[in-house]
Structures are given as structure tokens and as C-alpha cells.
C-alpha positions, 0 to 999 in steps of 0.5 A: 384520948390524945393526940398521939394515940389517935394518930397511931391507931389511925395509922394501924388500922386494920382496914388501911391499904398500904400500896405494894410495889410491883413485884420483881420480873422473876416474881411477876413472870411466875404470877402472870403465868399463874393468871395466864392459866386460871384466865383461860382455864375459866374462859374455856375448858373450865366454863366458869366465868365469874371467876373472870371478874376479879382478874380483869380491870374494869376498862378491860378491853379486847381487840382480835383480828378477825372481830376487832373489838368484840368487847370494850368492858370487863361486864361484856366480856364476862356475859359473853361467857356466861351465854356461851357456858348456859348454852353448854349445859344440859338443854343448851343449843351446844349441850356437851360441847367442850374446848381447850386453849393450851399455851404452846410451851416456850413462847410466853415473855413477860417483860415490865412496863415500867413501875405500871405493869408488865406486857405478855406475849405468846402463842397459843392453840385451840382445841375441841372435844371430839368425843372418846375416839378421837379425843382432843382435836386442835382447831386452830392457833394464834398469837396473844398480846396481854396488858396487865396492870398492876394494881398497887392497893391489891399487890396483884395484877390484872388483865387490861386489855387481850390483843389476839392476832394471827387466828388461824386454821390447824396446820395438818398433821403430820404434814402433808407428804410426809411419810414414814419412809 
């Protein structure tokens, strides 16, 4: 074989990576909103948590106001899911339990961190299952800070680090004092 030909199937081999360029703001923003929702879908109401490995980094990190860093590493992060979905299951301590986490609609930015990945900011509620006669209850709300970096040799982003602040109480509806006067 020579030279020439080698050199070209090396350089079409099917197995070679090539680096993506991070998306455009426009594109980046639709796929972190798409991220967004599968990470919390995962974490909370769909109780799936090894779907979390392949959107996190492996550094990921977490920091929150009222635990501060409850965990410094994608495999403590995911255990801990894992405990909380084994003790919702039947014969859990917390069997049948179930929550929510919704974005509050028109809060979310997502603007670039240069060519390295892009920063998302938001509020968020938190909600749990009452049962048929109350339904969905809101327990709380916060503010949400993600980095997520973009991973060239996969074209895709990851979560790098979760800064949750701002916890707090449900704020009483309607508010107090209102009336339908």
C-alpha cells in the first residue's frame, strides 16, 4: 500500500473524532432548553438517574444555599438520586412519593462563555403530589445558575457545575388579604 493511501484512510477512518465548533447562541439556547428539561425530568418527577451520567461532566459539582456543596462529583451526584428513586419505590421508606420541578415560563437566559460553553440562569418552582384531591402542590422556589460546557469531540453540552440559591417557602396563594371583593 502506499504512502498516499494510508494517509487517506487514516484520515477517513470511521472512528475518528473531528471537533464541533460550538453551536450558535439561537441553536445553543433551543438545546440547553432541551437539556434543561431532560436533567430535571430525570432528577425529579421522572426518577431516572442514570439518565444523568451522560449529561453531566465528570468534575460536575454542585453549590446551593442552604447545603453548600452537597456534592463535588458527577457519581455522588447520581447516588444520590439513585437513594432517593430505591426509597420511592414500592417497600421504600418514601414509597409512592412523587415531585416536580417546573421552570417558571420567561425567566430562563442563556448567554455564551466564549468558544467554551454557555451560562443559564433562571427561576424555578418545586412541586409535590398530594394526592387525587389536591393534586400538584407548590412547596418552594429558587434561582438556578448552570455552566455548561461544551464538549467539542461529542458536539453536545454538558452540565459542569448547578449553583442553586434563593430556596424558599411557597409564597401563599391568592395572597394574603386578597379578596374577590
Amino acid at each position: 500500500m502506499s504512502g498516499a493511501l494510508a494517509l487517506m484512510l487514516v484520515q477517513v477512518a470511521p472512528d475518528a473524532v473531528q471537533p464541533q465548533p460550538i453551536p450558535p447562541i439561537e441553536s445553543a439556547r433551543e438545546q440547553i432548553a432541551e437539556l434543561d428539561a431532560k436533567l430535571f425530568w430525570a432528577a425529579f418527577e421522572g426518577c431516572q438517574p442514570h439518565q444523568l451520567r451522560g449529561m453531566l461532566t465528570e468534575d460536575f459539582r454542585m453549590l446551593h444555599d442552604l447545603a453548600g456543596q452537597p456534592v463535588s462529583s458527577r457519581a455522588a451526584f447520581i447516588a444520590g438520586f439513585e437513594q432517593q428513586c430505591a426509597a420511592r419505590a414500592e417497600g421504600g421508606a418514601n414509597q409512592g412519593y412523587k415531585n416536580r420541578r417546573l421552570l417558571v415560563p420567561g425567566t430562563r437566559s442563556v448567554t455564551p462563555l466564549g468558544q467554551w460553553g454557555v451560562l443559564e440562569r433562571g427561576y424555578h418552582t418545586f412541586h409535590e403530589w398530594h394526592g387525587d384531591d389536591a393534586g400538584w402542590v407548590q412547596t418552594g422556589g429558587a434561582r438556578y445558575i448552570h455552566v455548561w460546557q461544551w464538549i467539542d469531540r461529542e458536539g453536545r453540552f454538558r452540565l459542569q457545575e448547578s449553583i442553586s440559591v434563593d430556596h424558599g417557602s411557597a409564597i401563599p396563594y391568592p395572597p394574603v388579604g386578597q379578596t374577590d371583593d
